[in-house]
N, C-alpha and C positions, 0 to 999 in steps of 0.2 A: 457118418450118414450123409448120404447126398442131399445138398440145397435142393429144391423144387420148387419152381418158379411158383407165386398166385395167380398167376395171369394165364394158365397152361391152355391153350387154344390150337385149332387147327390150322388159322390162318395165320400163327407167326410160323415166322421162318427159323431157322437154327440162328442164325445171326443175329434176330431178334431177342431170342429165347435167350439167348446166353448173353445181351445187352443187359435186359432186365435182372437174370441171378446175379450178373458180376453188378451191376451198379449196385444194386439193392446190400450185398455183402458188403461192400466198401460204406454206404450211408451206415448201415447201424452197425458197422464194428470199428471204423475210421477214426484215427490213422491205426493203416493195416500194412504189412508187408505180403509181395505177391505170392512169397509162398505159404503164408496164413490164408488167402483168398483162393491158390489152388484146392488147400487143405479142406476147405469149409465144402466147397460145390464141385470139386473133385474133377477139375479140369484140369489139364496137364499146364506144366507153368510156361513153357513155349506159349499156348492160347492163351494163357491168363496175362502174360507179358505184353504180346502183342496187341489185345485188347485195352491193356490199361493205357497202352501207351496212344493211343486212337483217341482215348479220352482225354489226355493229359494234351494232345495236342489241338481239342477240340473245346481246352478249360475248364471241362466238366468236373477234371479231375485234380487233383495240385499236389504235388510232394512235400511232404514234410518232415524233411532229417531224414534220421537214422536209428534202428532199432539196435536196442544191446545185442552183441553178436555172442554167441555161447564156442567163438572160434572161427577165422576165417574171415570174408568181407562182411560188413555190417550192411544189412541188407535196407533197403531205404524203404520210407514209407509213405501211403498214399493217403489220400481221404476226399468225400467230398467237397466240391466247388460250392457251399452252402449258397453264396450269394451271384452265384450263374444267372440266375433269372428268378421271378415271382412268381407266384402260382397263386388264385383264387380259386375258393372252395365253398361251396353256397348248400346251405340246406334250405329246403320248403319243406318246412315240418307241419305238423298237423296244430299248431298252437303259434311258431312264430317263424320265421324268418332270420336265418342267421349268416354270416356272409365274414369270410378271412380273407386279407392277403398274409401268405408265410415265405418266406424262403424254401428251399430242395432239404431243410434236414428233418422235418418240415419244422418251426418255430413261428408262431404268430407274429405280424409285424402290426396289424391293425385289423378291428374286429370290429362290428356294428351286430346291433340284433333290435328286431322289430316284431310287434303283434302279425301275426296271421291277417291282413283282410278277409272279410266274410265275402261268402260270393260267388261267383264260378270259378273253375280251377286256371283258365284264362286268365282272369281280375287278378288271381296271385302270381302266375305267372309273369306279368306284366310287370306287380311292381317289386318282383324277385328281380328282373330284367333294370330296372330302377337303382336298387338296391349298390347292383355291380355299380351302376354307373357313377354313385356316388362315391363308394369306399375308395374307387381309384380315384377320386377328385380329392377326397379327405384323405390319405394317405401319400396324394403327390407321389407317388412314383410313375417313371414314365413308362407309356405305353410300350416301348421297346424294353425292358425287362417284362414286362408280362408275357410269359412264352405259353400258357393254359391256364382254361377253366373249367371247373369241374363240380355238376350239379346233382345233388342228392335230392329226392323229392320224395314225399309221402303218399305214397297208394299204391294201385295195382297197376303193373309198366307192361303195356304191351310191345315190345322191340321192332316187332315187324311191323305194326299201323302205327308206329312211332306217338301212343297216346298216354294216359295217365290217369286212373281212373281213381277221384276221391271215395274214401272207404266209410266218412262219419257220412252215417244216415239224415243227420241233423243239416247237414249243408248241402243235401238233398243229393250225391253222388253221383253229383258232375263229371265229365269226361275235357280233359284240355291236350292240347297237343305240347309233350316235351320238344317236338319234332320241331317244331315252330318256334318255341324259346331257343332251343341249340342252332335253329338258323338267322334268327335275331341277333344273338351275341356273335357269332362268329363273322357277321357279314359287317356288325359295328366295331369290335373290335379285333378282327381278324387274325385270332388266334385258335389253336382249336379247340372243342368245347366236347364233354365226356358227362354223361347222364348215366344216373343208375337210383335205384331204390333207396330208399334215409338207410334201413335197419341192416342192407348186405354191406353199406358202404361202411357204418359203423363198426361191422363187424371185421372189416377189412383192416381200418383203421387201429383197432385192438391188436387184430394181428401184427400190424407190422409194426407198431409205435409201441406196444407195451407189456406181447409176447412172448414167449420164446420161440425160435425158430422151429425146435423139437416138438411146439404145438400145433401138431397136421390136422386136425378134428378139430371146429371151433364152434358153437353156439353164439350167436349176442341175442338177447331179449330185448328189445325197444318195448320195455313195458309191455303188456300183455298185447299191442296193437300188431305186431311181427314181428320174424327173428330175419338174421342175418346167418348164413351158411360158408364156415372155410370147410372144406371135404378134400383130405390126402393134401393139405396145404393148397386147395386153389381155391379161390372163391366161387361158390355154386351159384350161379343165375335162375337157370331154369332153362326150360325149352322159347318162355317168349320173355324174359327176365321178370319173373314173378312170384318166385320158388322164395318160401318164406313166410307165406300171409301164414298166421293159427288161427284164423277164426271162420268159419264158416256163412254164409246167405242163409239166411232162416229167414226169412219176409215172406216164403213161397214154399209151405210144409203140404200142401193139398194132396191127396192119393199116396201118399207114402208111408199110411197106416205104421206113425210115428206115437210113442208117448209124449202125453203134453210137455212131459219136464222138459222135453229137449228144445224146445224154441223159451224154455225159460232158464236154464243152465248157463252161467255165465261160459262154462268150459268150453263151449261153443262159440263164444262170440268174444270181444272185447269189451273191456269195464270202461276204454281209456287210457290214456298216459299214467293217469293219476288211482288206476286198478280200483277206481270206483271210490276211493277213500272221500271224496270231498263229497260228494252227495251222498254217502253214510253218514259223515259228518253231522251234515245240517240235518237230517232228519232226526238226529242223536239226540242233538242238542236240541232242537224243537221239545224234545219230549223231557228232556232234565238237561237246564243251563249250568249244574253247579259245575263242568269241565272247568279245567284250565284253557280249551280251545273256544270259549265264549268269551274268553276273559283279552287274547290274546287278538280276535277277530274284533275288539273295541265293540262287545258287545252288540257285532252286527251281524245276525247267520249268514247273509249272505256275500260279507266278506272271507267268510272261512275258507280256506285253502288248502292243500293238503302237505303245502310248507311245512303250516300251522300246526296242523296232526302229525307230523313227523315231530317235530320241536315238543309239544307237549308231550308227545310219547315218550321223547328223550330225558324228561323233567318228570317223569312219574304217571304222570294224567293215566287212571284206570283205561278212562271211555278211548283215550287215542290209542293208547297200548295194545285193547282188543281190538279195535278197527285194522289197526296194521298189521296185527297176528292173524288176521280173517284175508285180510285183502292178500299178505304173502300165501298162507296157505294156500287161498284159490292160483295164484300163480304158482305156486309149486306144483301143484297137480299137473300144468302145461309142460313144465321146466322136467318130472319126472316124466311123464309119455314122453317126449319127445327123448329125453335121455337113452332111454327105451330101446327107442326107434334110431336113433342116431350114433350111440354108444361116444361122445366127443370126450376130449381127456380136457379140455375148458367149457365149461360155461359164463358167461360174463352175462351181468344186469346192468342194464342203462333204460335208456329213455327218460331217466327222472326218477327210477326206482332205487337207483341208487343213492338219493340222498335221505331214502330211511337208513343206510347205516347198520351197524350190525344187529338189529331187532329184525329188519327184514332177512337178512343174508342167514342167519340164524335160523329162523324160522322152516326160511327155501331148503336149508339144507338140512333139520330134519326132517322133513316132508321127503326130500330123497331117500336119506337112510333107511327109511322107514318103508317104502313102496317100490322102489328100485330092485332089481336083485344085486347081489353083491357081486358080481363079476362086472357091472358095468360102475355099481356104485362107487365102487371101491377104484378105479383109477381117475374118476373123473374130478374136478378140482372148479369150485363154486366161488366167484370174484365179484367183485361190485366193480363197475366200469371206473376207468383212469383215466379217461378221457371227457366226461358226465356230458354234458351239455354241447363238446365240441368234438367231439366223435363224430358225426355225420359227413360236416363242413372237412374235418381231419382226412375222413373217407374221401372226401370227392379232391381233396387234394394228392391224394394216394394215387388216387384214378388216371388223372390227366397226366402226374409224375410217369405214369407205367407207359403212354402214349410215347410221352419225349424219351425215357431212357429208350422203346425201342426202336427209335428211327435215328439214334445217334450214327 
């Protein structure tokens, strides 16, 4: 089966196109010989030679020995330049702030992570803009390895008015320019800088880091807040890069001779990160303390968290156990439409959802079995993300890697 790029677009070139399959082959199968790297993406080994050899003389690429020969010359092997250059990779999530530098395989070298400021999406952006400034000062590497950065942010991305539009109601859904942070960094650090959605980037990140190549259809779920799209192995944007929100504007039902359910349906909207468990929670307990998550919250409700409800659930707690059988259900029902709709042979749960473990994933996937039909149920394969918490940042370092592999 032929490799296909993720990055498949109109405005690379062939020379591009085939920059990106062949690096990408060589990172996660390295060390490789060139006739294992024709083999994979099906380029004849004259291209595949002459290409590696561009690279090796450009350090991207390095040789390492020689592979057992089954007869004849023992053919040498290549791999990754891991330590060519740095790469940062920053999420502005809807709770915190999280910021890497890794190397090209990609491996984390240093990582910081920060609350959310409250405020305009501006106020966050600024101290995302911060953030950078400092991991490269705490990390001591010099500015000449940092060859890209690469920003994942949480809302609705307009591509074309270069804007970012916050989606929680609660922090009244501000509009700030990514347009403006990518001109910031680039013009302080001048390197190039790659913005894209938390939950495509995530899902991008799965794809390549924890994957298999064979998975062309890919789902990620960032908690019920959005999903992230691979489609035929590439990663789906949208028309203005926005393809992925699942919840709907229900603030403005007037003349659309609606039932009331629907602007009360969670199916519609989002619960949160947290699929709503932590204000189930305290309401729970409001009404009978004897849980184990009253116990664990130091007997304060409104330290309860939904940690906490996953932990007691894991320890027996009735009250946590059907909070999280409730709260997956409600996201299975998302997780099966869209299954539906999408027919993908992965779906992955992150945003946080993952650290319920298998009560949640259990849950998810009989809720498919059960409402799915079996022709799409039946090939598709239900994961808890590998990446949890650094899948985004992972993503946006994915991102800016795709820029440098195709301008080698």
């Amino acid at each position: 089966m032929a490799y296909r790029s993720l990055y498949k677009n109109d405005h690379l070139t062939d020379r591009e196109r085939k920059n990106i399959i062949l690096l990408d082959v060589i990172r996660r199968n390295g060390p490789i010989a060139k006739t294992d790297i024709s083999r994979i993406t099906q380029f004849n080994i004259v291209t595949v030679s002459n290409y590696v050899e561009h690279y090796i003389d450009q350090k991207l690429v390095v040789e390492k020995g020689l592979d057992i020969s089954s007869g004849g010359r023992r053919p040498e092997l290549v791999e990754l330049n891991s330590d060519w250059g740095s790469l940062i990779g920053l999420e502005i999530g809807p709770t915190h702030i999280i910021c890497i530098i890794s190397n090209l395989s990609p491996a984390i070298i240093h990582k910081l992570k920060v609350k959310r400021p409250t405020g305009h999406m501006e106020v966050v952006i600024a101290e995302a803009v911060k953030l950078v400034r400092r991991i490269i000062e705490e990390s001591k590497i010099s500015m000449e390895k940092i060859k890209g950065i690469g920003i994942g942010i949480s809302g609705v991305i307009d591509r074309s008015a270069g804007t970012i539009r916050d989606t929680d109601s609660l922090r009244g859904k501000t509009v700030g320019s990514f347009a403006t942070a990518k001109a910031i960094l680039e013009k302080e650090f001048r390197v190039p800088v790659s913005v894209g959605n938390d939950a495509s980037l995530a899902a991008l990140a799965e794809k390549k880091l924890s994957l298999r190549i064979d998975d062309e259809n890919v789902l990620y779920f960032y908690g019920d807040v959005g999903s992230g799209i691979i489609a035929n192995n590439n990663l789906f944007w949208g028309s203005s890069w926005s393809a992925g929100e699942i919840q709907l504007s229900l603030e403005n039902l007037d003349g659309l001779m609606l039932e009331p359910w629907v602007g009360k349906t969670d199916f519609f909207k989002s619960e949160g990160l947290d699929l709503g468990i932590t204000r189930r929670a305290r309401e729970a307990v409001k009404k009978d303390n004897r849980s184990k998550i009253f116990e664990m919250a130091g007997k304060d409700i409104e330290k309860i968290d939904v940690s906490m409800v996953f932990e007691a659930a894991k320890r027996g707690d009735v009250v946590a156990m059907n909070l999280v059988e409730e709260a997956s259900t409600r996201l299975g029902l998302k997780v099966a439409y869209l299954i539906h709709f999408f027919n993908p042979e992965v779906v992955v749960l992150g945003g946080g959802v993952e650290r319920g473990g298998e009560q949640v994933l259990n849950v998810i996937r009989r809720v498919v079995k059960q409402l799915v039909m079996e022709e799409a149920a039946g090939i598709v394969k239900i994961i808890l993300s590998r990446l949890s918490e650094d899948a985004v940042a992972f993503g946006a370092v994915c991102l800016v890697t795709q820029e440098l592999f195709a301008e080698v």
